[in-house]
SEGU-57413 format. One record per atom (N, C-alpha, C, O): residue number from 1; residue in one letter; atom name; y, z, x. Coordinates in steps of 0.05 Angstrom, whole numbers, plus 5000, padded with zeros to 4 digits. Example, Ala and Ser with C-alpha at 12.3 -4.5 7.8 and 13.67 -1.06 7.14 Angstrom:
! residues 2
1:A:N:4886:5156:5264 $
1:A:CA:4910:5156:5246 $
1:A:C:4934:5156:5264 $
1:A:O:4934:5169:5285 $
2:S:N:4955:5142:5257 $
2:S:CA:4979:5143:5273 $
2:S:C:5001:5157:5258 $
2:S:O:5023:5161:5268 $
This chain:
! residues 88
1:X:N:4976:5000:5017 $
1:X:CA:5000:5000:5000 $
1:X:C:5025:5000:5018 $
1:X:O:5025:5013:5039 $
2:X:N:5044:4987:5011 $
2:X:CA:5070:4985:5033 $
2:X:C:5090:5001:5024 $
2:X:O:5099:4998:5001 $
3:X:N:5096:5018:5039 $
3:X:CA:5120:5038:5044 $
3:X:C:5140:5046:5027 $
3:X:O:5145:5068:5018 $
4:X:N:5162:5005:5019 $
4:X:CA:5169:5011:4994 $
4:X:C:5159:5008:4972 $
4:X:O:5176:5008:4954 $
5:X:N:5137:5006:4964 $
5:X:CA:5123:5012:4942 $
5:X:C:5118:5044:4929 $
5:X:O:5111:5054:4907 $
6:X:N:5128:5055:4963 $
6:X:CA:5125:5093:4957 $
6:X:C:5155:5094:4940 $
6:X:O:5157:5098:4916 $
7:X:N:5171:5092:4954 $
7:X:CA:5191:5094:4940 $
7:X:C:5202:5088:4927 $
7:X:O:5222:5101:4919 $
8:X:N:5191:5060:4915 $
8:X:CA:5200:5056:4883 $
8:X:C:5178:5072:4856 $
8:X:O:5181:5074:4832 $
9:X:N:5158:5082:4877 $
9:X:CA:5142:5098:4849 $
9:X:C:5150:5123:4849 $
9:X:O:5137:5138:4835 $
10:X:N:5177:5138:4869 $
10:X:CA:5186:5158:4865 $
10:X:C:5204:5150:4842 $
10:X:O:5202:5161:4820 $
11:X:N:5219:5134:4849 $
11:X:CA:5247:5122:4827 $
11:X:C:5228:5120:4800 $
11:X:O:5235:5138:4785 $
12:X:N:5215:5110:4792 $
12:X:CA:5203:5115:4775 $
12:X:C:5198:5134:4758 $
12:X:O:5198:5132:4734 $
13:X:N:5195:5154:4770 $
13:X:CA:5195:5173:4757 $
13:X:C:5192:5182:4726 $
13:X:O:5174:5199:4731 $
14:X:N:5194:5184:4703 $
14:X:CA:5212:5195:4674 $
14:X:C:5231:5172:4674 $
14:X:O:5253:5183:4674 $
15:X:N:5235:5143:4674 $
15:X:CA:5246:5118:4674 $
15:X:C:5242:5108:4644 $
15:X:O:5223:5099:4631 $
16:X:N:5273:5112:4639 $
16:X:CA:5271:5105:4611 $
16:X:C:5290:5077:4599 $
16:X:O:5292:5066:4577 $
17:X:N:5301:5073:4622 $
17:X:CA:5307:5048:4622 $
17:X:C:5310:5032:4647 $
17:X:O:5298:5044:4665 $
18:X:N:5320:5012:4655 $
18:X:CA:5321:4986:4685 $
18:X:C:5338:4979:4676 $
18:X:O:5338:4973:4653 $
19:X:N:5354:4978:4689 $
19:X:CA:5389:4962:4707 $
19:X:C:5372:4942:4718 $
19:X:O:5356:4948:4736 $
20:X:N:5374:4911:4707 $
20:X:CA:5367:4890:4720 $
20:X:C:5395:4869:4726 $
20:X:O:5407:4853:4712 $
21:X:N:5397:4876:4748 $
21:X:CA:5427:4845:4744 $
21:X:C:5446:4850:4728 $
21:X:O:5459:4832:4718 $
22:X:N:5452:4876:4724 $
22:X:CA:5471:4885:4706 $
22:X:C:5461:4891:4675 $
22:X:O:5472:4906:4659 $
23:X:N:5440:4876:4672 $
23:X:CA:5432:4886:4644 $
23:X:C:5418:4905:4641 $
23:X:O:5402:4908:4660 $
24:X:N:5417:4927:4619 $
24:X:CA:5403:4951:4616 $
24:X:C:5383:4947:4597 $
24:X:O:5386:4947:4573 $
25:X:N:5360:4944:4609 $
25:X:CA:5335:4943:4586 $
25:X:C:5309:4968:4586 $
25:X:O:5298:4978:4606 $
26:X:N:5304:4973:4560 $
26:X:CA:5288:4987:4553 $
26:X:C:5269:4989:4562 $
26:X:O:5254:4975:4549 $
27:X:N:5249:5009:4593 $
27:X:CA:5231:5004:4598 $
27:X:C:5200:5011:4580 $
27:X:O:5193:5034:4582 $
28:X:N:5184:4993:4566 $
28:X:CA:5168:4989:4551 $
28:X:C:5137:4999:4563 $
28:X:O:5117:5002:4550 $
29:X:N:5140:5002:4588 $
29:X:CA:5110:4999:4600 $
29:X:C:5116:4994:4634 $
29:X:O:5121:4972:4645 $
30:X:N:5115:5019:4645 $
30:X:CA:5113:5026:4673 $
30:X:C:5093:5035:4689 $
30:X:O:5086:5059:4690 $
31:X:N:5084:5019:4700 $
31:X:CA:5056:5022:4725 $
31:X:C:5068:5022:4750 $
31:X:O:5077:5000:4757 $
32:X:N:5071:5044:4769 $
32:X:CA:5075:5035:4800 $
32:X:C:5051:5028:4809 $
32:X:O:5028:5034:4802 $
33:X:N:5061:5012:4827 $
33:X:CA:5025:4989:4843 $
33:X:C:5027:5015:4859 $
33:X:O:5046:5025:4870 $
34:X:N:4993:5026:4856 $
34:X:CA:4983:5036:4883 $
34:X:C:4957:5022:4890 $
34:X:O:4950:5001:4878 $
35:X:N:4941:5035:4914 $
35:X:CA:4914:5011:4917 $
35:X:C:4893:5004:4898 $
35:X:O:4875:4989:4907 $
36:X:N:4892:5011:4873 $
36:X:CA:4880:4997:4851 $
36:X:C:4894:4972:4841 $
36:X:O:4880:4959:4826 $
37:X:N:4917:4964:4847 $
37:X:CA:4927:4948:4833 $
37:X:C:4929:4925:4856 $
37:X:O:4934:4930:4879 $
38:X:N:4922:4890:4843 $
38:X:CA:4929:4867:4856 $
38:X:C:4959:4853:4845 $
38:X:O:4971:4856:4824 $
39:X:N:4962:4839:4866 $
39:X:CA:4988:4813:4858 $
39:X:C:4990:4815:4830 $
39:X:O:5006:4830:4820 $
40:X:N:4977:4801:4816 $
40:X:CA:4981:4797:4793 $
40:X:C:4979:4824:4772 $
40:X:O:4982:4821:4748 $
41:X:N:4976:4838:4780 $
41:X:CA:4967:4861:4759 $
41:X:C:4998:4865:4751 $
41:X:O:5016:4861:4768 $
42:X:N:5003:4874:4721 $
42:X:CA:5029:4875:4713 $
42:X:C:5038:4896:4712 $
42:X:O:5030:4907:4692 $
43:X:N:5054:4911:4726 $
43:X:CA:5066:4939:4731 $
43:X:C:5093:4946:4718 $
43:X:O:5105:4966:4726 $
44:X:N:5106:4927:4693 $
44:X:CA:5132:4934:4692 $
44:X:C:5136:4914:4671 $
44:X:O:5131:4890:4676 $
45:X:N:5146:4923:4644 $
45:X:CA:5144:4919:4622 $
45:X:C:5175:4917:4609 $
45:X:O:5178:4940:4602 $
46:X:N:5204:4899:4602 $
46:X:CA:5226:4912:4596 $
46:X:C:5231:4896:4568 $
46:X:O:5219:4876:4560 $
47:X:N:5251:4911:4554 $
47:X:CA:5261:4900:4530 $
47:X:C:5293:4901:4527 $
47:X:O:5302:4924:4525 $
48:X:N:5309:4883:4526 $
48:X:CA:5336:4880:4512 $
48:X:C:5337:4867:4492 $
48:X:O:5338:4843:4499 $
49:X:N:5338:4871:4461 $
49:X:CA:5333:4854:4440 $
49:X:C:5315:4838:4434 $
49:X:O:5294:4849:4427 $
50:X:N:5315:4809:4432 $
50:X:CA:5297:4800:4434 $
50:X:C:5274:4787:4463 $
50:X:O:5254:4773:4465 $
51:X:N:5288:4801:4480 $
51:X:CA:5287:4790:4506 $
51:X:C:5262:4805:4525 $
51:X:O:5270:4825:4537 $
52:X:N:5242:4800:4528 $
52:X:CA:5218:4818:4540 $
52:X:C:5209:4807:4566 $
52:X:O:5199:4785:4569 $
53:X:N:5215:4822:4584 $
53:X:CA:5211:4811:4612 $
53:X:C:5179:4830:4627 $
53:X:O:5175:4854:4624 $
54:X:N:5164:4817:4639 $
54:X:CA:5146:4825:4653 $
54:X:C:5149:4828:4683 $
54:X:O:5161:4809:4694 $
55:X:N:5141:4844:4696 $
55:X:CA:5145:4840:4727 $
55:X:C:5113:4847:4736 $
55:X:O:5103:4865:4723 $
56:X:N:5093:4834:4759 $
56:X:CA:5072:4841:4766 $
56:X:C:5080:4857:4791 $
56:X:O:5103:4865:4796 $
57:X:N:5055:4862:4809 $
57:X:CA:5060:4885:4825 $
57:X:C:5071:4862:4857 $
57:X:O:5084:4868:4876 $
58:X:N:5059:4835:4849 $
58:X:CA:5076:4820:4868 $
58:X:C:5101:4811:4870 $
58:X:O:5107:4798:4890 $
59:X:N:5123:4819:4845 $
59:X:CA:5146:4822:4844 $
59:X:C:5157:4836:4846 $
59:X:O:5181:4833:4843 $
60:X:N:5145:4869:4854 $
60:X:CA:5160:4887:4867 $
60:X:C:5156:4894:4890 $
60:X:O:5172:4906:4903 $
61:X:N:5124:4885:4902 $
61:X:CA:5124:4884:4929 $
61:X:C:5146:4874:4944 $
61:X:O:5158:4855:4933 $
62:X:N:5158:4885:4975 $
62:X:CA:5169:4890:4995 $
62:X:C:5208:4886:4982 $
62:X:O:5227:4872:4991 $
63:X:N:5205:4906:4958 $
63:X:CA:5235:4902:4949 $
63:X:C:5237:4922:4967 $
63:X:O:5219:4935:4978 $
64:X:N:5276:4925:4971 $
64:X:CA:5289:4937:4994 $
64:X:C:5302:4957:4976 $
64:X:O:5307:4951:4953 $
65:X:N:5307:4978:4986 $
65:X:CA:5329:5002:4972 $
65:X:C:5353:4987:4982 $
65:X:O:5349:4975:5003 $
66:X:N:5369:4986:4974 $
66:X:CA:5398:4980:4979 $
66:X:C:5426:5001:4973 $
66:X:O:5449:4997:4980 $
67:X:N:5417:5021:4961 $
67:X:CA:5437:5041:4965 $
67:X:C:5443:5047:4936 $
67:X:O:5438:5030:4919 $
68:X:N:5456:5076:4927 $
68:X:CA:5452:5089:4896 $
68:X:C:5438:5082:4877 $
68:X:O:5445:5078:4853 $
69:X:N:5412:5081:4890 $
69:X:CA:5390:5077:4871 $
69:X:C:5380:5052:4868 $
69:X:O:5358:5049:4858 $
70:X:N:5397:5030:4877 $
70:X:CA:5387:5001:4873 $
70:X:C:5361:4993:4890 $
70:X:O:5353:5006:4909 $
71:X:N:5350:4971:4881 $
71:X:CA:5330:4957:4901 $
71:X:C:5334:4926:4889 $
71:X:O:5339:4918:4867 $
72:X:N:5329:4914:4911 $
72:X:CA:5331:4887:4915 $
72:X:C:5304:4873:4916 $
72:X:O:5289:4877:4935 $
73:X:N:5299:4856:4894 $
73:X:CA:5275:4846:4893 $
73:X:C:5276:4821:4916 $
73:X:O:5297:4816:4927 $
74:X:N:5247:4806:4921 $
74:X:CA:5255:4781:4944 $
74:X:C:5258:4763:4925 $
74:X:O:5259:4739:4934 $
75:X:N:5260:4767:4894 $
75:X:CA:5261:4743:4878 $
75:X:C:5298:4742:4879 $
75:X:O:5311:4726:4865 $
76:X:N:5309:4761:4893 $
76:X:CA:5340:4777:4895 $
76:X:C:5352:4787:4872 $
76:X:O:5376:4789:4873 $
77:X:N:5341:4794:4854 $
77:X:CA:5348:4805:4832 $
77:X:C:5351:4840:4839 $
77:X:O:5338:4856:4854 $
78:X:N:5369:4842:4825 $
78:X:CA:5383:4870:4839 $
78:X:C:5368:4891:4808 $
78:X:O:5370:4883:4785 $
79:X:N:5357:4913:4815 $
79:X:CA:5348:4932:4796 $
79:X:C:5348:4957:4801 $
79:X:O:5348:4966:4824 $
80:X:N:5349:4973:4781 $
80:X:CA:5353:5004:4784 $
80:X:C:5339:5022:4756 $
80:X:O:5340:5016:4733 $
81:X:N:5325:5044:4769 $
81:X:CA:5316:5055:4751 $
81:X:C:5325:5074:4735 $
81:X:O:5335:5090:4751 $
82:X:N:5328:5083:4709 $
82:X:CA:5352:5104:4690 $
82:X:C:5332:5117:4679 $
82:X:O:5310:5109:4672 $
83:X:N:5342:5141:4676 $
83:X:CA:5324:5157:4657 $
83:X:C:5349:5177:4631 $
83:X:O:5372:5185:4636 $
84:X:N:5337:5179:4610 $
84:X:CA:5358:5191:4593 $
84:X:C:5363:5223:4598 $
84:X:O:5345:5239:4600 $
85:X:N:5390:5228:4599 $
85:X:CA:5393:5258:4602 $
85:X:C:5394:5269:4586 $
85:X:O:5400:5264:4563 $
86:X:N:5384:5297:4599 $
86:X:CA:5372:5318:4571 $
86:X:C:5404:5335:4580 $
86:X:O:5417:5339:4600 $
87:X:N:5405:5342:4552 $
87:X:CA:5429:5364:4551 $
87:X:C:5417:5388:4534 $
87:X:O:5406:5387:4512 $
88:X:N:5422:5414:4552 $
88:X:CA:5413:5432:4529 $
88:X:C:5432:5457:4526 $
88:X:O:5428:5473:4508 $
């Protein structure tokens, strides 16, 4: 498993939505790739309206942190993981 793959299944975390490219979509279905998972296996599930995007575990392989949370896919699509805050 490669290195940043550790650290985007930290960001992961309680991820209740993805900052993709500026857009905020509803994350539907979150798998971080660890060594059970191949290329194609689908790890990442999003929704903005009618709009449903899939990502496999070969589209998040060797993304880069880039700084406040972002990561840079090699497809260069810029993403970030959100989770909703609890207030009590």
């Amino acid at each position: 498993m490669k290195t940043n793959l550790i650290v985007l299944a930290d960001a992961t975390q309680g991820v209740d939505f993805v900052q993709l490219n500026g857009i905020v979509f509803e994350a539907g279905y979150v798998r971080m790739p660890d060594e059970s998972t191949v290329a194609d296996d689908v790890v990442m599930e999003l929704r903005h309206g009618d709009t449903e995007l899939a990502f496999t575990r070969e589209d998040l392989d060797d993304a880069q942190a880039v700084g406040d949370g972002y990561y840079r896919l090699k497809s260069g699509a810029l993403l970030r993981f959100l989770a909703t805050a609890t207030v009590h």
